[in-house]
N, C-alpha and C positions, 0 to 999 in steps of 0.2 A: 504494500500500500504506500503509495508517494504523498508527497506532499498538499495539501488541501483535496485529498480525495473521497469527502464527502461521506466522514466519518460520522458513525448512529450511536457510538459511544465510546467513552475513555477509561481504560483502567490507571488505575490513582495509585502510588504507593508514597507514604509521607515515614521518613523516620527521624531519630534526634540523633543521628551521627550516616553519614556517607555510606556505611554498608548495612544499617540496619533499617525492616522497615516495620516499629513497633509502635508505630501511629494507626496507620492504617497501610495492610496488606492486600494489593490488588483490588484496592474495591472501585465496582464497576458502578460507573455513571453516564448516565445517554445524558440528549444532546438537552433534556427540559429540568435534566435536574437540578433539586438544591439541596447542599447541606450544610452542617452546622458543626465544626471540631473547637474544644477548648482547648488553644493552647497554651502554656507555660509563658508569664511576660519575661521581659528580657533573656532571648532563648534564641536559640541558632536551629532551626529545621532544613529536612531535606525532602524534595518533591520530584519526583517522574510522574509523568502525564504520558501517555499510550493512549492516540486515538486507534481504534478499529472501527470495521465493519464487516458481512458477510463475507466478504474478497480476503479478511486477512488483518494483523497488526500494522503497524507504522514501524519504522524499520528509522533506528540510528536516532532514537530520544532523547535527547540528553535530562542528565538530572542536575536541575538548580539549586540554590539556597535561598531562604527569607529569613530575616529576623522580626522577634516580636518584642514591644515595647513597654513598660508598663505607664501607665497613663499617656495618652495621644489627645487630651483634649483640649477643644480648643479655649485660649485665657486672653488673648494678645499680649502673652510673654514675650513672643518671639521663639519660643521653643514649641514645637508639636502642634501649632496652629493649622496645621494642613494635613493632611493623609495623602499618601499619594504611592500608586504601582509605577515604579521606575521598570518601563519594560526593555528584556535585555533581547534584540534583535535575534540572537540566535536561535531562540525557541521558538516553536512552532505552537504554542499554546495563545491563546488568547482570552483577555480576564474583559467578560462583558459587563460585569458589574461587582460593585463591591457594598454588602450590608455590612452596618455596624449594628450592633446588638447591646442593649446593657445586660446585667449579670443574670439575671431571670431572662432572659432569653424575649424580651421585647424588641422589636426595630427601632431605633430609634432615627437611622439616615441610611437611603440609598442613596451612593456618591459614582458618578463616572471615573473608572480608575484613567481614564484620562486626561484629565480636567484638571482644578488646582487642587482639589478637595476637599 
């Protein structure tokens, strides 16, 4: 399967060091899905993203890294006022939208991970 070939869903694996994946292991997600992971604040994760479809996997994924923050809100300190997906050109993944949540699991903001945030 090449590149933008019109993948029906992505196998996910997330861990907290490069060779493990003890977040989540292969888990499959099509193309309408959503979920919701708690991660650890100030924390270094790791993410492979595998689109497929009927034809086969996606061939040559690379695996990325994020880090997470503890408090991102915004004060106009000048610190964390913004959110924002710095996207890294090499991957083939694309982030359509980013929810923020408070701790009970309410929405609080949908932001375009493109935008200032």
């Amino acid at each position: 399967m090449g590149r933008n070939s019109g993948a029906t869903a992505y196998k996910v694996d997330i861990g907290s060091s490069p060779i493990e994946n003890d977040i989540l292991n292969g888990g499959v997600f099509y193309t309408n899905s959503t979920f919701a992971l708690n991660f650890e604040p100030n924390s270094l994760y790791f993410i492979r993203i595998v689109p497929f479809n009927s034809t086969g996997e996606a061939i040559d994924c690379n695996q990325t890294s994020f880090s997470t923050i503890l408090g991102c809100g915004p004060n106009s300190d000048g610190f964390h006022d913004y959110w924002q997906y710095l996207h890294d050109r090499n991957h083939d993944f694309i982030i359509e939208a980013l929810y923020i949540y408070d701790r009970y699991g309410k929405l609080i903001k949908q932001i375009d991970p493109y935008g200032k945030g």
